[in-house]
C-alpha positions in Angstrom: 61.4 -134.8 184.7 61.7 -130.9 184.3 64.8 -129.5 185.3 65.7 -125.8 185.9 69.3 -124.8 184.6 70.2 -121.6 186.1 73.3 -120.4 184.3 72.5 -122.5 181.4 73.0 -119.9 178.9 77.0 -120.0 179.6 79.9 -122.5 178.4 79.1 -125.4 180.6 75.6 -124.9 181.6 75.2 -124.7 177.8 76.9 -128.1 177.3 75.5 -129.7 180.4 71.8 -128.4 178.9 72.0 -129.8 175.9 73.6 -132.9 177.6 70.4 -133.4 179.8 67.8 -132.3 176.9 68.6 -135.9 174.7 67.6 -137.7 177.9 64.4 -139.7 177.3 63.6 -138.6 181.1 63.8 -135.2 180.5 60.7 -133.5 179.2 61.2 -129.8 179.6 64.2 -127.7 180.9 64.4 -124.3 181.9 67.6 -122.4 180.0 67.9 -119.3 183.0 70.7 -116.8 182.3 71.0 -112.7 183.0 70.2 -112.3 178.9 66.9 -113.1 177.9 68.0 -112.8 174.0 71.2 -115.2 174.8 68.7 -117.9 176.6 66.4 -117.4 173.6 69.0 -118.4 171.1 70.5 -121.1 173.3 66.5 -122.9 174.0 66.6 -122.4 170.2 70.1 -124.5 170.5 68.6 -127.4 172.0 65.2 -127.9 170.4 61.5 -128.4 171.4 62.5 -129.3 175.3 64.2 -125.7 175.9 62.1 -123.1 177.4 64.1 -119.8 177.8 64.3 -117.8 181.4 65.8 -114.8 181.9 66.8 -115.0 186.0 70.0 -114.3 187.9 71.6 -115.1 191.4 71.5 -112.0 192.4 67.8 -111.2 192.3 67.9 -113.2 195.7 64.3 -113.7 196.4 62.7 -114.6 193.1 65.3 -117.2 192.6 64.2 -118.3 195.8 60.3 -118.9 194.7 61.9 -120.3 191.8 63.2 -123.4 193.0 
């Protein structure tokens, strides 16, 4: 299962992340934040699983095509 955690780079979506990454289900998830560098170091966090996203709410659209 891949799952796309926008807002995963702050205090719960951080905790939920890593939370969801020891699932044996899991196989990839998204880390989206504002901060490219802060979802870099937080996928770095969580291990192998973690692929960073820079992305916010208020882009509208993109998020959008995103889900």
């Amino acid at each position: 299962m891949r799952v796309f955690a926008l807002g995963g780079t702050g205090r719960v979506g951080r905790v939920a992340a890593k939370v969801l990454a020891q699932d044996s289900l899991v196989t990839e998830i998204a880390i989206a934040g504002r901060d490219l560098a802060i979802a870099k170091r937080v996928s770095a966090e969580i291990g192998p699983k973690a692929v960073p996203v820079t992305l916010s709410i208020l882009d509208g659209p993109p998020v959008l095509a995103a889900t």
